[in-house]
Steps between C-alpha positions, in 0.01 A plus 500: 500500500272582811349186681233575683443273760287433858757387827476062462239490290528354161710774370777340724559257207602761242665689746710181548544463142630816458754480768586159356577640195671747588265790297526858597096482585341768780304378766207687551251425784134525499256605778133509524546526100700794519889557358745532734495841333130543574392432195191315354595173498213445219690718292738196439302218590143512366458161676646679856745239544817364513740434358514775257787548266589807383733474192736761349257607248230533728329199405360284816469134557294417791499105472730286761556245228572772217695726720694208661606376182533862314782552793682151462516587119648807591807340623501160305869389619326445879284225355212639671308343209557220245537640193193567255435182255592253731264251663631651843401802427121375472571314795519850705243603356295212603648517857457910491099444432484247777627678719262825425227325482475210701739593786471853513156627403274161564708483839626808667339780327154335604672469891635823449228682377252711750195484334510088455243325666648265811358183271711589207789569752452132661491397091789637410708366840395162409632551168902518663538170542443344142705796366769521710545121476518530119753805552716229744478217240616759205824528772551147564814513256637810548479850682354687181178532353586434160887395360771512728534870613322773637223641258231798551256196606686402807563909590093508462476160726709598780315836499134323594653225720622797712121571523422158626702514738365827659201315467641202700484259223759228619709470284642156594243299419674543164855478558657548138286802480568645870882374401445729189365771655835533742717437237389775344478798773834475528545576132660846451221698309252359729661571826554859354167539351330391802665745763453740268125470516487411847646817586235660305243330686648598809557853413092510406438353827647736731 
């Protein structure tokens, strides 16, 4: 399988994933919607982002959510994922959908984004607060999203509270998630995940 993924954006969830679960999964890097072979990057991804999953068949999956949780099935004895017919599983999903919708595009795609208008910026700031306060209470018991281990949702979370952060969001004002948020940097596949794609920033940089 070929992931094909943009240094800490999004994509740094499934590339998480798949060091989490240990799947023999190439990294490739976009640029300026070019491969890192110099090819069309529309070619794969009619949409022109990421992530993009390229499977052994040549089929593509270019959802977070559905390549997230195509990955964590991949490898089920991680527990990436609860397993399909159980009422956690739906639970992900619920969390999976907040996350991509409410957190993620309402939120920092609209702060993100170029071409949005500074009032829909300011609209989307003010939106933090209520959402990451609903994000700390779902933390309140424990350091996990949903059950009591490390899913795809919390790999997706950590991956956009590193962007509030570069955006000086403090953190503290919620400590369970800013607790959460530590915990999990130092986890393994994030640590290694991360440097990876910070040295790919760095590299573009120079």
């Amino acid at each position: 399988m070929e992931l094909f993924a943009s240094p800490m954006a999004c994509s740094l969830a499934s590339h998480i994933t798949a060091l989490e679960a240990g799947l023999p999964v190439k990294v490739r890097f976009v640029e300026n919607k070019k491969t890192d072979d110099g090819g069309d990057y529309y070619q794969i991804s009619a949409k022109g982002y990421v992530p993009a999953l390229r499977l052994d068949d040549g089929r593509i999956l270019n959802e977070g959510p559905s390549v997230l949780q195509y990955l964590a099935d991949a490898a089920p004895a991680a527990g990436l994922v609860p397993a399909w017919g159980s009422v956690e599983r739906y639970e992900l999903i619920d969390m999976l959908n907040y996350l991509s919708t409410e957190l993620h595009k309402r939120i920092f795609y609209n702060i993100f984004n170029p071409a949005s208008a500074e009032p829909t910026k300011a609209a989307a700031r003010a939106l933090i607060e209520p959402t990451f306060a609903h994000l700390a209470g779902k933390l309140a018991t424990g350091d996990h999203l949903v059950g009591d281990r490390f899913t795809v949702a919390d790999a997706y979370l950590v991956t956009m509270l590193n962007w509030a952060v570069f955006l000086k969001v403090d953190l503290s004002q919620w400590p369970a998630l800013a607790a959460y948020h530590q915990k999990h940097l130092q986890r393994p596949s994030v640590a290694k995940a991360m440097s990876v794609e910070m040295a790919e920033r760095q590299k573009r940089a120079a």
